[in-house]
N, C-alpha and C positions, 0 to 999 in steps of 0.2 A: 935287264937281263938280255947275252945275247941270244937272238934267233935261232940256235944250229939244225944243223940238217938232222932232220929223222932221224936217219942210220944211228947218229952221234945219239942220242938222247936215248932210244932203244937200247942201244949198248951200256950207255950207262946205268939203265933200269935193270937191266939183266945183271949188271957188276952188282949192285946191292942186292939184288938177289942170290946170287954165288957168296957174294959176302955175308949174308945170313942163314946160308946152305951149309955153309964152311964153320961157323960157329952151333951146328947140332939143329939147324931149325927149320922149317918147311915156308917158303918163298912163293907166290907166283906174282905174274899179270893181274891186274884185275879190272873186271868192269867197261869201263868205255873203251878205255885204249881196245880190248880185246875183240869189241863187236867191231870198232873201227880198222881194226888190222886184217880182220875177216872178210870184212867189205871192200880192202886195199884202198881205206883213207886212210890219210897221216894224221896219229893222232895228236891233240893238242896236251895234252898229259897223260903220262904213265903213272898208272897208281899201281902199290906192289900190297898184300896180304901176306898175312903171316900168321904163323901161331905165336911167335916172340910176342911177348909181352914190351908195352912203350919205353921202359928202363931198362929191359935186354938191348931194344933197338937202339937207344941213347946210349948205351956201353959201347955198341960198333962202330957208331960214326963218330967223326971231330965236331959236329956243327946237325943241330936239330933245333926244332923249334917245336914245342908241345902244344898245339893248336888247339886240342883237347883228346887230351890223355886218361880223361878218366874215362872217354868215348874208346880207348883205344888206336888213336889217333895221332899221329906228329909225322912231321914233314921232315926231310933228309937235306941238307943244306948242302951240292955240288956246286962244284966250279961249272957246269954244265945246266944247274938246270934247280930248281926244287921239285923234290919227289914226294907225292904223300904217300905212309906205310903206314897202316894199319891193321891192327892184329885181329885176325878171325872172330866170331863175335856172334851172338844173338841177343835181343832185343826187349829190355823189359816194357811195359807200359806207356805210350808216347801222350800223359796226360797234358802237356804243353801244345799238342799238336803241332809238334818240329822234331823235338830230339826226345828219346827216350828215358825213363824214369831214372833206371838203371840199366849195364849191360851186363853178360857175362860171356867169356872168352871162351871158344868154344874150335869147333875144326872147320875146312874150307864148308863144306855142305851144309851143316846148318848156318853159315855165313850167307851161300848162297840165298838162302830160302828166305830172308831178313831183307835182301834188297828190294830195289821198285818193281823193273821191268824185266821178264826173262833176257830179253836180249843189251840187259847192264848186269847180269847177274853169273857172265860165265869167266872161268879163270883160264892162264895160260901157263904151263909150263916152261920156262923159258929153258932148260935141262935137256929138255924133248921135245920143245913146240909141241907140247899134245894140249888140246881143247879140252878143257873139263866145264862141261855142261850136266849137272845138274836138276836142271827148271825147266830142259827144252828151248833153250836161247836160242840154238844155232838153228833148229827145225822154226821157229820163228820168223829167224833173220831170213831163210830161206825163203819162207811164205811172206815179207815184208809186214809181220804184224806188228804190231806193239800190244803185248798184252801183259797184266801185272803179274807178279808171282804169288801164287796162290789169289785165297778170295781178294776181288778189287775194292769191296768197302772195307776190310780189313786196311791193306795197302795204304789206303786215302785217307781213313780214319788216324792214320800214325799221321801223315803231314800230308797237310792238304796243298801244299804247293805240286804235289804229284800229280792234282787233277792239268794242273798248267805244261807240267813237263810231258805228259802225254800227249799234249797237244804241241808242244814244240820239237818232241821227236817224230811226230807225223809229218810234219812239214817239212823239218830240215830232212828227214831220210828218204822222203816220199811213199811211205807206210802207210796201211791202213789203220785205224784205230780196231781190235776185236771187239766183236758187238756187246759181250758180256761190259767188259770194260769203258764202252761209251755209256753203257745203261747207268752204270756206277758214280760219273761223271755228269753226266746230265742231272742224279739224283742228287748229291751234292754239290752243284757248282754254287749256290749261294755260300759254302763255307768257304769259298777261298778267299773272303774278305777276313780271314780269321789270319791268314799269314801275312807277316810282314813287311810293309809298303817294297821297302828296298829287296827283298827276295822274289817279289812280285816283279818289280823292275826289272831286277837280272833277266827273270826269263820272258818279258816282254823286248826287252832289246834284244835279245839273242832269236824272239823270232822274228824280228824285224829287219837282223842283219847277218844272220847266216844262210838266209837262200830261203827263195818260198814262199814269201811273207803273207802272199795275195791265201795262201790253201791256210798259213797258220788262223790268220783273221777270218775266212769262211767256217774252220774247224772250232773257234774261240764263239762262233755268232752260231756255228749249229750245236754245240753242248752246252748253250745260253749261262757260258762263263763271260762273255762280252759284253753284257749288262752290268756284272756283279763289277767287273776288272775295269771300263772305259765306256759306261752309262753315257756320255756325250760321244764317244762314236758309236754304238750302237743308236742314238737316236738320229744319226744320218739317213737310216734306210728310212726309204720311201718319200724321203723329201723329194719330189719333183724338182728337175729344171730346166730351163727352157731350150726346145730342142734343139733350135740350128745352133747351139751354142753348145751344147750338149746332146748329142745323137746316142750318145752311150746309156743312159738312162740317170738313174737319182744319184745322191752326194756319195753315198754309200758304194754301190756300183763302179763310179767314175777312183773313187778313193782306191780301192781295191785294183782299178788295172794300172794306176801308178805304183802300187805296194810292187804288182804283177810284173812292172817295167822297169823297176828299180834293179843296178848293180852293183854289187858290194858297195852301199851306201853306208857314209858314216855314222853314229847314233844320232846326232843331230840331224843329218839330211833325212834319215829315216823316219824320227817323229814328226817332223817336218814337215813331208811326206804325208803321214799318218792326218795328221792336225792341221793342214793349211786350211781344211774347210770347215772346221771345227766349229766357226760362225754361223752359218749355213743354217743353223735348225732355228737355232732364235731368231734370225732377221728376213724368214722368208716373207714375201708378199707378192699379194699378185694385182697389179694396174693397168698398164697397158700390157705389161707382160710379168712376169714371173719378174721379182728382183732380189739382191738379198745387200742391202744398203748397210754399206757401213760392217759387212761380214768380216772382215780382216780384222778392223779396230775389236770387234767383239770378239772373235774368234782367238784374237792374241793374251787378250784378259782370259778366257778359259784356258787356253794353252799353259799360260801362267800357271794358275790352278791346278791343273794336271801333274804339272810337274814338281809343285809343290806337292803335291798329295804321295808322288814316287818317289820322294826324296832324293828327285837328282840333285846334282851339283848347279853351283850358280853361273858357271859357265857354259855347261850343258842348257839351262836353262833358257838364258839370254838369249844365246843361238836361236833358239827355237822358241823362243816367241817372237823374235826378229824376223826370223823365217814367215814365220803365218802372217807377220803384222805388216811386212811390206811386198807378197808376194803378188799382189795386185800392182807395182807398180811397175813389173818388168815391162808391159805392153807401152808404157807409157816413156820409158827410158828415151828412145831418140825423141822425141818430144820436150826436155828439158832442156832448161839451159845447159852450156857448156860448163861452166862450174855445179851446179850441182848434179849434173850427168858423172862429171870424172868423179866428184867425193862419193859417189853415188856407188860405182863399179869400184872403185880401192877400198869399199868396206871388206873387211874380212870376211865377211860372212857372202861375200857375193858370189864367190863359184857355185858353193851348194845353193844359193837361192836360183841362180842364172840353171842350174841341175834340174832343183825344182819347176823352173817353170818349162823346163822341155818337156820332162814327165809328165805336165801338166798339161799341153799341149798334145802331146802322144794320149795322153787317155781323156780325149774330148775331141777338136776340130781336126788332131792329127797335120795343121800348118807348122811348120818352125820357121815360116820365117823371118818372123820378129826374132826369136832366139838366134838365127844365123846374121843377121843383121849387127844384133850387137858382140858377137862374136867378130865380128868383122872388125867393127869400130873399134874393140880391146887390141885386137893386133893388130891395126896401126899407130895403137900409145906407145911414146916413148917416156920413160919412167922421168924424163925430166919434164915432161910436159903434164905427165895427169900427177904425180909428187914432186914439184917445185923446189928448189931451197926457197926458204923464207928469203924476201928481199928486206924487210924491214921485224926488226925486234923489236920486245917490249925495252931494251934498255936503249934502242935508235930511239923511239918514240918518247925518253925522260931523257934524252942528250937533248935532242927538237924541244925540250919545253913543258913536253905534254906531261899531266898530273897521275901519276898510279892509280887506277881504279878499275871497274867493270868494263869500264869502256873501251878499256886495252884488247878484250876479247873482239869485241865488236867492229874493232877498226881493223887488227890482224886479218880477222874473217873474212874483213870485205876487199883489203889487199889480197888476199890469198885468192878471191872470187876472181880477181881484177885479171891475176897472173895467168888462172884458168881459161877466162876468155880471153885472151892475149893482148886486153888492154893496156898494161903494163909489163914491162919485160927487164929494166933496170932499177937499181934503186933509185938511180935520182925521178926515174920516172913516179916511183914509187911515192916518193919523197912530195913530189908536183900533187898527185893525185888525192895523196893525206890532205893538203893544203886546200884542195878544192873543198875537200867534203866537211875537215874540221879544221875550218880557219884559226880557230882561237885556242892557241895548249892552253 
């Protein structure tokens, strides 16, 4: 889907409201876009309210999609964008603790009074641009609170992923939490293991990489949802380490001014981030001095773990156990040979590691200049020197004689070593070089 400007996607939020204005029905704004338009952010979707029922709204447009309809719910299919519309609503019993038993379709204000937080609970006129608050959203927004509508065990008891999004709208908006509503939250953070790996996920990446990260994870470790949600990062605090190396203080501490340093980091760089020290609790010891042996190789097997348990993806994944499993070796980079220096930096995954280990840097001895150093040495590679054409094939190597097997890998490898330290630079050299090492095809 493409990108478009604001202006374009507002407008077209407001067409589907005029076009459901124009068929007998009452339209607005709802929800985020409207705290965010209040705020003068761009919102990232427009969601519209109605009192049309989901097959009124499926009669107006060419293209819908019924996401769930019997919530009242379906999406508007634009050449512009996907809209979700959903029809005004109150809320029967949330015995799933997610979604509701049943609903019943109802007008804007008691729609209102059914959502999470006042300040996602007010609508917009787009007819008049008037603010229909309600709940008190906008006296809220005002005072930078987050607080829920009506009672907040109420609220949390319907779906306890709300204790989490409390906590990721205080970060990203730089809100306080109301104290009523932290009480409620603290009382129940053990249930948030009641929601779903992957809805848990969503809004731990979201606090991880929409701004803030360092306050989201202070606000997750003070309403001791941090245990319940990332038990192996909360057992980072108070792990000691050693000072000149860390002046900052324990793993926990040091973790949180990289979260603090990070910029629009990707979800990968982010967990990354999060988990490079993730080793740290299990391999502490102390001999001559404070050590923690072998933290990355352990720390990458939890990572794993972790991200098994959130049900990312296996891409997502790999990145970021890759991330924690060799971010100990940036210091050591100019120190490698010249072949495995260059396979070393054309891994994919090496800007965000090369990322990681500034942040990592910045929130401990504060040096970079190992980090500028190999920045250095990347821009003076030229792409035919750190990725080579092959001089020699597996089918050069059964013209020469040699037998198909495992060994094919092993010979390619060590030419390819050859060409990176500039041992070899033609085939025939290439050719010479096979000869020395495996005399006999």
């Amino acid at each position: 889907m493409i990108d478009l400007p604001d202006d374009v996607r507002r407008r077209t939020a407001e067409q589907i409201c005029r076009r459901l204005r124009d068929a007998g029905f009452r339209a607005l704004l709802a929800g985020g876009c409207v705290r965010d338009l209040l705020m003068g952010i761009s919102p990232k979707d427009y969601d519209i309210a109605t009192n049309a029922r989901p097959e009124e709204v499926a009669n107006l447009f060419p293209r819908t999609i019924p996401v769930g309809a019997e919530f009242g719910v379906l999406k508007v299919v634009c050449p512009e964008g996907i809209f979700e519309v959903a029809t005004f609503r109150t809320d029967g019993p949330y015995e799933d603790g997610r979604r509701p038993s049943f609903v019943k379709f109802s007008d804007e204000i008691a729609d209102a009074f059914r959502r999470d937080f006042t300040i996602n609970a007010m609508f917009l006129d787009p007819e008049t641009n008037e603010v229909l608050d309600y709940v008190g959203g906008k006296q809220d927004l005002q005072m930078k609170i987050i607080r829920t509508v009506g009672a907040p065990e109420k609220r949390f008891e319907e779906d306890y992923l709300r204790l989490l999004r409390a906590v990721r709208f205080s970060a990203r908006l730089d809100f306080q939490i109301d104290s009523v509503t932290e009480e409620a939250i603290l009382k129940y953070a053990a249930n948030i293991v009641k929601t779903s790996p992957e809805r848990i996920r969503e809004e731990l990446v979201k606090i991880l990489t929409e701004g803030n990260a360092r306050s989201g994870f202070e606000l997750l470790d003070r309403t001791e949802l941090l245990p319940h949600l990332l038990p192996e990062v909360s057992a980072m605090k108070g792990v000691t380490q050693p000072a000149e190396f860390h002046p900052e203080g324990d793993v926990f501490t040091h973790t949180l001014l990289m979260l603090e340093f990070m910029q629009n980091p990707s979800v990968t760089l982010a967990f990354g981030v999060l988990l490079h020290d993730i080793g740290k609790p299990k391999t502490w010891s102390l001999g001559d001095r404070i050590r923690f042996n072998n933290h990355d190789k352990i720390g990458a097997e939890i990572a794993a773990e972790i991200c098994a348990r959130l049900r990312m993806s296996n891409r997502e994944t790999e990145r970021i156990v890759w991330l924690v499993k060799n971010h100990m070796k940036l210091p050591r980079v100019l120190e490698m040979k010249e072949s495995k220096r260059k396979r070393f930096i054309r891994e994919e995954g090496f800007p965000e590691l090369l990322e990681l280990g500034r942040l990592d840097c910045l929130a401990s001895h504060r040096s970079l200049e190992v980090i500028r150093q190999i920045q250095q040495y990347i821009s003076e590679q030229k792409q035919e020197t750190l990725r080579p054409a092959p001089l020699l094939t597996g089918n050069d190597l059964i013209a020469l004689g040699y037998k198909p097997g495992p060994v094919f890998t092993e010979i390619l490898d060590r030419i390819e070593d050859a060409q990176l330290e500039g041992i070899v630079q033609t085939k025939e050299q290439a050719v010479h070089f096979l000869r020395q090492h495996w005399p006999s095809p």
